[in-house]
C-alpha positions, 0 to 999 in steps of 0.5 A: 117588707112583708112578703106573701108566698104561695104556689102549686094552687091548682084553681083551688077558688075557695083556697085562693080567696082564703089566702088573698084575705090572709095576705090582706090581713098581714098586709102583704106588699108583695105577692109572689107565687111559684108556679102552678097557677093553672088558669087566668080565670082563678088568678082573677080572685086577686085584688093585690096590686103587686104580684110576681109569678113562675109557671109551673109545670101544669100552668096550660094556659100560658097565654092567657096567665101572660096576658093576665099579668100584663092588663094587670100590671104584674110580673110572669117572668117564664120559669125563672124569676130575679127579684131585690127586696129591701137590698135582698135578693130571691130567686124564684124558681117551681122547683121541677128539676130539684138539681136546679133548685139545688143549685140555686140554693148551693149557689150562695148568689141569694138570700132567698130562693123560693119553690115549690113543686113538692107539695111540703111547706119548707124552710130551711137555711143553708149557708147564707140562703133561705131556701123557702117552699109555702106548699100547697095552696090546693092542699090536695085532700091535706092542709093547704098552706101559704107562708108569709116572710118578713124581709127585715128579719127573715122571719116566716109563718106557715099559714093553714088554709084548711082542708 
């Protein structure tokens, strides 16, 4: 299953539309974002029919994201996110109390643990976990970024979404 991982996106529209394209592009099933969406208005670019998300610590309009996801059929699971994808299991968590991510990392509980939070595109393996950070598809005056993982071998991309 191919996976399309994207956070800290902070209404960037014109990122947003590049990443929606290249998850079309790879085929993604699944869209996971890690927090930092910000506003209902910019997650309305998404065509994708399967989406799952965490708030992050600057998503203001709590309400209207949940409404969001609920007329649409996606899932906003609060902070914390459990998913099983092809018999796996990934935690989704942003990532602001690195202890907490740590821990889930350390934890040995999941194959994958995705954050996000520091801005750095991230992979890397501890023990039996994948811990997996995509970035930021903002990009903040550097390179945005969203990342694609591929369950059957857990292989990632990085992919470059321009300045």
């Amino acid at each position: 299953m191919i996976i399309g991982l994207i956070s800290d996106s902070h209404d960037h529209i014109g990122h947003l539309h590049k990443a929606s394209a290249v998850f079309r592009e790879w085929q993604a099933e699944l869209l996971v974002h890690a927090g930092d969406m910000i506003s209902p208005g910019a997650m309305r670019l998404f065509p994708e029919k399967n989406l799952a998300a965490v708030f992050g610590n600057n998503d203001g309009e709590r309400h209207g994201l949940l409404q969001l996801f609920h007329a649409r059929g996606w899932r906003l699971q609060g902070d914390f996110l459990e998913l099983t994808l092809d018999g796996k299991r990934m935690a989704v968590y942003h990532g602001t109390i690195a202890a907490m991510r740590e821990a889930l990392i350390d934890s040995g509980r999941y194959d994958y643990v995705v954050s996000g939070h520091t801005h750095q595109p991230e992979r890397r393996v501890i023990g039996t976990t994948l811990a997996l950070n995509p970035g930021t598809a903002h990009g903040f005056g550097g390179v945005a970024t969203v990342m694609l993982l591929d369950t059957h071998d857990d292989s990632v991309e990085i992919i470059d979404l321009g300045r």
